[in-house]
C-alpha positions as CSV (number, residue, x, y, z in Angstrom):
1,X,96.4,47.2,111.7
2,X,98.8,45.1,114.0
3,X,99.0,45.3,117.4
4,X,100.0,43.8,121.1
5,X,96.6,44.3,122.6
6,X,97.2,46.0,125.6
7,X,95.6,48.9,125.4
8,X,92.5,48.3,123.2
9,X,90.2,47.2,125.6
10,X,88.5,50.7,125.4
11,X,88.3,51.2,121.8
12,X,85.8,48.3,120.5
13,X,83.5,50.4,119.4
14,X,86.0,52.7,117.8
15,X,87.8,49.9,115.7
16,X,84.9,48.2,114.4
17,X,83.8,50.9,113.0
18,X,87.0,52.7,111.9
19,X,86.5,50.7,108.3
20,X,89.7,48.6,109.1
21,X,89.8,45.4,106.9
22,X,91.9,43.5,109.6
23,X,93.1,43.9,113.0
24,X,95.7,41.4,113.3
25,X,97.0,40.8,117.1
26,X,100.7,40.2,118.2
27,X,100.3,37.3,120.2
28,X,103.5,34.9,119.8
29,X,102.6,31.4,121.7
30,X,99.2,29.5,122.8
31,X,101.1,28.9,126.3
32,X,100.5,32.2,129.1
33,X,103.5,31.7,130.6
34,X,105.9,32.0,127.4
35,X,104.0,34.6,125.9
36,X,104.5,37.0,129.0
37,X,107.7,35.7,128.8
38,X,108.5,36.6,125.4
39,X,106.8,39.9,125.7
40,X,107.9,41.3,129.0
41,X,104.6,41.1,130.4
42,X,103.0,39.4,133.0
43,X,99.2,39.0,132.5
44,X,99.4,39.8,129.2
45,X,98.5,36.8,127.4
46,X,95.0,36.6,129.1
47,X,94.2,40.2,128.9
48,X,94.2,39.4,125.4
49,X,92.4,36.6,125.2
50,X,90.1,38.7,127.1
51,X,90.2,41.3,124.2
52,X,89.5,38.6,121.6
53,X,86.5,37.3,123.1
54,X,84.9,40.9,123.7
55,X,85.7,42.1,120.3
56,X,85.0,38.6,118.5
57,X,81.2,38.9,120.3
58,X,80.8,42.5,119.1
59,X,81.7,41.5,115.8
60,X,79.9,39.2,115.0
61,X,76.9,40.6,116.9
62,X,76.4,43.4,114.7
63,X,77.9,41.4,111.3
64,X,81.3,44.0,110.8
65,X,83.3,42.6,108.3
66,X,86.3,43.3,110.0
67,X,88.7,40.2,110.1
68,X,90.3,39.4,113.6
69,X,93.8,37.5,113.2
70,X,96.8,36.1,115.1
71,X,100.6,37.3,114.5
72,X,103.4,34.8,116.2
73,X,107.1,34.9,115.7
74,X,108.7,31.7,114.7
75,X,111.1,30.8,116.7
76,X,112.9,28.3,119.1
77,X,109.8,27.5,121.3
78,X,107.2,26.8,119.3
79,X,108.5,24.7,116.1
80,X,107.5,21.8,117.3
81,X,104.1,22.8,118.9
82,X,102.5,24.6,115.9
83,X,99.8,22.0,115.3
84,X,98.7,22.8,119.4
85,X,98.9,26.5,118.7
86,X,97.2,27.1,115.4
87,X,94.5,25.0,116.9
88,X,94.4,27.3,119.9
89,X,93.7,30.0,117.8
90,X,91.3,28.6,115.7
91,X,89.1,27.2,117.9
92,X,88.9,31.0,119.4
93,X,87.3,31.2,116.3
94,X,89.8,33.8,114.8
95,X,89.7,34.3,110.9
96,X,93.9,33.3,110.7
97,X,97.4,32.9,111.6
98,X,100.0,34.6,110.2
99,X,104.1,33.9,111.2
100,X,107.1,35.7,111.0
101,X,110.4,34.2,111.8
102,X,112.4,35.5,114.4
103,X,115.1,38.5,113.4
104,X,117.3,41.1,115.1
105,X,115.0,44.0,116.7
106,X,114.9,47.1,114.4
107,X,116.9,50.4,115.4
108,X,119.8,48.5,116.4
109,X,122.9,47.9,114.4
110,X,122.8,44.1,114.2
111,X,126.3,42.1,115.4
112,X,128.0,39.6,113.4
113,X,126.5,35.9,113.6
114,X,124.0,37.5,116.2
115,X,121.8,34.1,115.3
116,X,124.4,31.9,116.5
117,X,124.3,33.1,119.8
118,X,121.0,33.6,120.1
119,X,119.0,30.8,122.2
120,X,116.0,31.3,120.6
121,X,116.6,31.2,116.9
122,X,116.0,27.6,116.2
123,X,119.4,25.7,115.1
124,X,117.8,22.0,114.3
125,X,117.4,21.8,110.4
126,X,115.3,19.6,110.8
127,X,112.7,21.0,113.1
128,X,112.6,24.0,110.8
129,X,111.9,22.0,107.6
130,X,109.3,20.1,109.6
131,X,107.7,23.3,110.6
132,X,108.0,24.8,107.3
133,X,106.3,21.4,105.9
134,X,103.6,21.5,108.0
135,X,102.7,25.1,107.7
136,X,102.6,24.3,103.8
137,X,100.4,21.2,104.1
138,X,97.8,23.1,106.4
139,X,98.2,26.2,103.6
140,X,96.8,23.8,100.8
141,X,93.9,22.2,103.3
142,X,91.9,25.3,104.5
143,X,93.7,28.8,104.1
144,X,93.8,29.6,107.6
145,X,97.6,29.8,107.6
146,X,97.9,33.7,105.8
147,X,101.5,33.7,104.8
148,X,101.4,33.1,101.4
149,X,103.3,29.6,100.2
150,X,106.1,31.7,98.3
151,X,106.5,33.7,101.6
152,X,106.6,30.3,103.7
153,X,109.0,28.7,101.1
154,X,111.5,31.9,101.6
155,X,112.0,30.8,105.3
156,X,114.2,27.9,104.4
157,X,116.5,30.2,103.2
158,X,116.4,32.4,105.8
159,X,116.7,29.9,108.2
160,X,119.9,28.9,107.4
161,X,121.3,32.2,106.5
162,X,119.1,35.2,108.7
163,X,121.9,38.1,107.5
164,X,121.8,37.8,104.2
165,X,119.8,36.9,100.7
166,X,119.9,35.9,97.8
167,X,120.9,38.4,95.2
168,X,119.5,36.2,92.4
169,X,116.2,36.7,94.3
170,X,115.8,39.7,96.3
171,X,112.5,40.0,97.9
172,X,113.1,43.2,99.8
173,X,111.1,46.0,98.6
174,X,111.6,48.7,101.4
175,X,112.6,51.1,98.8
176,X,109.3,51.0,97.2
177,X,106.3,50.2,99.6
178,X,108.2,52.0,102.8
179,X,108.0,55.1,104.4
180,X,109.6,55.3,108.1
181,X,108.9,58.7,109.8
182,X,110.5,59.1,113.4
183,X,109.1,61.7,116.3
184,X,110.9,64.2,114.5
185,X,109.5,63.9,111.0
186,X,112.4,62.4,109.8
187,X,111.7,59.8,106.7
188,X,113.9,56.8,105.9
189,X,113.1,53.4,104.0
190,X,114.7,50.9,105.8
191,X,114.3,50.3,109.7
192,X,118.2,49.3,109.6
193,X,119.6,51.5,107.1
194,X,121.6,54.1,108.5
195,X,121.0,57.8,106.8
196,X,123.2,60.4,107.7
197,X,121.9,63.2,108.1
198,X,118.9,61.6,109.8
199,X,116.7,63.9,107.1
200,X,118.9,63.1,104.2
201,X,115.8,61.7,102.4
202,X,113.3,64.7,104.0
203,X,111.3,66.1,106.9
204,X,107.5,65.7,106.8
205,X,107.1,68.6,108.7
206,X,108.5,70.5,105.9
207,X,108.3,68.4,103.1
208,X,105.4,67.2,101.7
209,X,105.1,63.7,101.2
210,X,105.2,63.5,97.1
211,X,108.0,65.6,97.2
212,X,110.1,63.7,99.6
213,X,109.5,60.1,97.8
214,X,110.1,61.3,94.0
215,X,113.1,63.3,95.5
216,X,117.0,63.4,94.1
217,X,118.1,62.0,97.9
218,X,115.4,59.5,97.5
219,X,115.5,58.4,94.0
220,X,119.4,58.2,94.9
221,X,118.9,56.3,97.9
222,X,116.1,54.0,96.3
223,X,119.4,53.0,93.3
224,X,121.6,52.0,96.3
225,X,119.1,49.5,98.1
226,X,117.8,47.4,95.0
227,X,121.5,45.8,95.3
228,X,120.8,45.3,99.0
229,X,121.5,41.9,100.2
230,X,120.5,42.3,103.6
231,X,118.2,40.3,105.5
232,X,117.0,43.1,108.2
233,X,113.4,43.1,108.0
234,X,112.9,40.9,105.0
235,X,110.5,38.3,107.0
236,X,108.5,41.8,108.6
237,X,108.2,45.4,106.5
238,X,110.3,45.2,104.1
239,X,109.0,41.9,102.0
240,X,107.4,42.4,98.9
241,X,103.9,42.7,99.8
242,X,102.8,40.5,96.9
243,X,104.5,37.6,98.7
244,X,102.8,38.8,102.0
245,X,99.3,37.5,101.9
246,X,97.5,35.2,99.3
């Protein structure tokens, strides 16, 4: 389970024994002040080093095998600080980092070249291959980075071209590991595909689940994405899985 934190503090108890294997924490810098920043949220940042401390101490108090990790987005303001931040987190005593390079928000159609306008995508080549060289060499020494090296090899594609992939190498598998339901019940595989009618593929509250993903909409709609060549989502949900973690 991924999440921001800030409303947790309650549930210790609850997730430690919920059976989760992880519960990995959205937390994008190792600096207060550009995490808040980043996240809208003042006070943020040490409310959840608050929440890490409590639950790290109940954990390993009572032995629960759960494993307590670090999200952070990649992006303009800490490529050349990693080594600082990954220590941060580590000597909290977390069980990993994992990164994810910054991209367009989901639910919004995305504008044309919307990374060349963007202040916080990071534009030096060669800060981003540094980065990426780094991550890779810390990968080999001690596994604490989680991306797997395939996944972390991907991003210097990405980098230079955020809108787009490869078609001789597609690792977008939304059509086959996804299911987005909205308030309504309405299902969709993509966070940035648009389906018209919103229940084209089906309605959870009136379809059952089998039924909607081995349906004629879907199996239709599952055909038109494998020659997909966007890069919405490709460094988040939509990445193979098997390039996820190792």
């Amino acid at each position: 389970m991924i999440s921001n934190g800030s409303l947790i503090a309650h549930k210790f108890d609850e997730i430690l024994n919920s059976g989760l294997s992880a519960l990995t924490l959205s937390i994008d810098s190792h600096l207060a002040k550009t995490h808040d920043y980043l996240r809208g949220e003042p006070g943020l940042f040490n409310n959840l080093l608050t929440v890490i401390r409590e639950l790290k101490s109940k954990k390993d108090e009572n032995s629960y095998p759960i494993k307590i990790c670090v999200q952070s987005i990649l992006g303009d303001w800490n490529l050349n600080s990693l080594p600082t931040q990954i220590k941060f987190f580590k000597d909290l005593g977390l069980d990993g980092i994992m990164f994810q390079p910054i991209q367009y928000p989901f639910g919004f159609l995305i504008p044309e070249d919307w990374h060349k306008k963007y202040d916080k995508f990071p534009h030096s080549e060669e800060e981003i291959q540094n980065a990426i060289n780094y991550l890779l060499k810390l990968k080999h020494r001690d596994g604490f980075i989680m991306n797997s090296k395939e996944e972390i090899e991907l991003w210097r594609y990405y980098f230079k071209d955020p809108e787009y992939i490869s078609d001789t190498f597609n690792p977008c598998r939304a059509f086959e590991q996804n299911l987005i339901v909205d308030v309504c019940g309405n299902v969709k595989f993509c966070f940035s595909r648009e389906i018209e009618p919103k229940n084209k593929i089906g309605n959870i509250t009136t379809t059952s689940i089998d039924d909607i993903w081995n349906g004629k909409t879907a199996l239709q709609e599952k055909a038109e994405m494998r020659s997909c060549i966007r890069a919405c989502g490709i460094m988040a949900c939509h990445i193979d899985i098997n390039l996820r973690e190792k």
